[in-house]
C-alpha positions as CSV (number, residue, x, y, z in Angstrom):
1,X,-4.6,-26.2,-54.1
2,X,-2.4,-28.9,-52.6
3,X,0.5,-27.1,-52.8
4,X,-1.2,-23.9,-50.9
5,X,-2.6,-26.0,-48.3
6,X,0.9,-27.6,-47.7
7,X,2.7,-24.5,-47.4
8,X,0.3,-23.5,-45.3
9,X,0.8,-26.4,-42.6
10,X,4.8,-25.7,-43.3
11,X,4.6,-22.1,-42.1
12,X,1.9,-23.4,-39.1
13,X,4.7,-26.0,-38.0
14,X,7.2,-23.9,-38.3
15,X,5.9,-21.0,-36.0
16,X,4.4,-23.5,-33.6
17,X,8.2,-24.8,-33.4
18,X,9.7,-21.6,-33.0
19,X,7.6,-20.2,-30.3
20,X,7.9,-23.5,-28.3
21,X,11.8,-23.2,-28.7
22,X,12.0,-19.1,-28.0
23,X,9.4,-19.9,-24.6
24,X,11.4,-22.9,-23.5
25,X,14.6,-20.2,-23.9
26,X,12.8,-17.8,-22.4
27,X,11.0,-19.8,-19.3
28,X,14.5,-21.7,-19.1
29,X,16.2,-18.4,-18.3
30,X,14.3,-16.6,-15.8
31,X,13.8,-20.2,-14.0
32,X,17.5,-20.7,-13.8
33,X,19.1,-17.1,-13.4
34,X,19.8,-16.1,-9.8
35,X,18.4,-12.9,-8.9
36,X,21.6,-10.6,-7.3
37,X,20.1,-11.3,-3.5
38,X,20.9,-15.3,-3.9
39,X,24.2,-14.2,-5.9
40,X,25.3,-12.4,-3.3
41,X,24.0,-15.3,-0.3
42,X,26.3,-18.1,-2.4
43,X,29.6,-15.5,-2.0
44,X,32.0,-16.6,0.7
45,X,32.2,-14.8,3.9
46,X,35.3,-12.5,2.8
47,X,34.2,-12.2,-1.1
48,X,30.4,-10.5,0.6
49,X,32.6,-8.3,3.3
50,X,34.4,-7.0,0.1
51,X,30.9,-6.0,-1.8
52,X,29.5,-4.7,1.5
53,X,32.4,-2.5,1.7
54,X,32.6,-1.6,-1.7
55,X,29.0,-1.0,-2.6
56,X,28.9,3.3,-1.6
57,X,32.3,3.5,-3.9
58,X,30.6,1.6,-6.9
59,X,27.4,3.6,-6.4
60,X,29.6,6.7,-6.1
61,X,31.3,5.7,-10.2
62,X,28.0,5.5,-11.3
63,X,26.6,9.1,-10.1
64,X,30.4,10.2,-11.5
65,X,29.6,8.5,-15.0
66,X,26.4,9.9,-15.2
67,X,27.4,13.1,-14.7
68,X,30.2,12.6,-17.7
69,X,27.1,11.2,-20.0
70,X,24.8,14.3,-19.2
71,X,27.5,16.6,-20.1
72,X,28.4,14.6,-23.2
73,X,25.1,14.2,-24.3
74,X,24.7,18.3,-24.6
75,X,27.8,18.3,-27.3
76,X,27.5,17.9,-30.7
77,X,30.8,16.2,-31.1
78,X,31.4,12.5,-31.4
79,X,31.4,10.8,-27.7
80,X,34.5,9.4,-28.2
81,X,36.1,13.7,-28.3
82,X,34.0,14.4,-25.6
83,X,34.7,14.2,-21.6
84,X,37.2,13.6,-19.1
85,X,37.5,9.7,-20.3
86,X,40.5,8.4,-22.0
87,X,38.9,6.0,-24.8
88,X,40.8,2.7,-24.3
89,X,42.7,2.7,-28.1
90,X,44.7,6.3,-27.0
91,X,46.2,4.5,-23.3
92,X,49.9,3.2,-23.4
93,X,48.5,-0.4,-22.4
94,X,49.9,-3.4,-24.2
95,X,47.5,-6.3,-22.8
96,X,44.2,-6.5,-22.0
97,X,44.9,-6.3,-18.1
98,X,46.0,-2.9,-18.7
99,X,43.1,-1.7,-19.4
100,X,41.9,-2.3,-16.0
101,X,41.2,0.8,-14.2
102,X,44.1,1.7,-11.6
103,X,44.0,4.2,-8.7
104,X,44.2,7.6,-10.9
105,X,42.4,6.2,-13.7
106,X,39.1,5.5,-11.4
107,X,36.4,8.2,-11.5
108,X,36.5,8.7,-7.7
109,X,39.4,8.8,-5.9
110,X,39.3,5.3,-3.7
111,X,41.3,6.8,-0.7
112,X,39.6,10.3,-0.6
113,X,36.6,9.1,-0.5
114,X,37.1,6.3,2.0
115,X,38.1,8.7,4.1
116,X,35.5,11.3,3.5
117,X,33.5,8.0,4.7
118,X,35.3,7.3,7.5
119,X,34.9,11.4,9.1
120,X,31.5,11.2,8.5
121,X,31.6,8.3,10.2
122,X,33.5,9.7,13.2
123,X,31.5,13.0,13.1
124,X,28.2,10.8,13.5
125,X,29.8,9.2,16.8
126,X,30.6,12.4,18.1
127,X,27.4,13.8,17.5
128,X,25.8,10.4,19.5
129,X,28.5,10.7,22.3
130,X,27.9,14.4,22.8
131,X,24.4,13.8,22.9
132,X,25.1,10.8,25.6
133,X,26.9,13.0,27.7
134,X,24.0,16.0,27.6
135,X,21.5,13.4,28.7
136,X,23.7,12.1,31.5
137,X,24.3,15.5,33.0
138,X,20.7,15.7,32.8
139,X,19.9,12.9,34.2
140,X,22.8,13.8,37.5
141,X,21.3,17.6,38.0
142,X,17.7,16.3,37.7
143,X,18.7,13.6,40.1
144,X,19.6,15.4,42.9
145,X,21.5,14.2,45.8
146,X,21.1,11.2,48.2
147,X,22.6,13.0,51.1
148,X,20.6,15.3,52.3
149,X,22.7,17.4,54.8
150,X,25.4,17.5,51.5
């Protein structure tokens, strides 16, 4: 009966124990990460103008990658024979800084698509000066003249 009873407070001790040590883990975490917001506020002035800039591009490789999933996800073949990606094993690189992805390697072309940004961009200006210059010959005909014998 001893023996029971001790075993018994062993496994209580050891669960009380182990929860306290997984909820201190647990408490210690989410107290002590920083949310992206407050990552992003400790950058320094040119590290955040380089994320500002880069954020559409980065959002950009994700829709590409998740286009390259959904299609992969419909074959029956191994993911590794499926889709446009090179695994890592079958490139000629010889250090792990190789494996970085370069300029032809990235799933959207960084030039092309800064300046696909950049003529929207332009295009949207246009559309706001055009619209300026409608509302200011409005404005002049509406207006009429000063002079009255002109």
């Amino acid at each position: 009966m001893a023996a029971a009873n001790s075993s018994y407070l062993l496994w209580k001790k050891s669960l009380i124990y182990g929860g306290g040590i997984i909820g201190t883990g647990v408490l210690l975490y989410k107290f002590t990460t920083p949310t992206e917001e407050q990552l992003i506020a400790r950058l320094s002035p040119e590290l955040r103008q380089e994320y500002e800039q880069n954020k559409s591009l980065r959002r950009k490789e994700q829709e590409e990658l998740m286009k390259i999933v959904r299609e992969t996800s419909k074959s029956n073949d191994p993911i590794w024979k499926t889709g446009p990606l090179t695994p890592s094993w079958e490139s000629s690189s010889t250090g792990p800084t190789d494996r970085l992805p370069k300029g032809k390697e990235l799933l959207v072309a960084k030039q092309a698509f800064e300046k696909s940004q950049a003529e929207e961009k332009q295009k949207e200006e246009l559309r706001l000066l055009k619209k300026q210059v409608e509302e200011t010959s409005q404005l002049e005909s509406s207006k009429g003249s000063k002079w009255k014998f002109w």
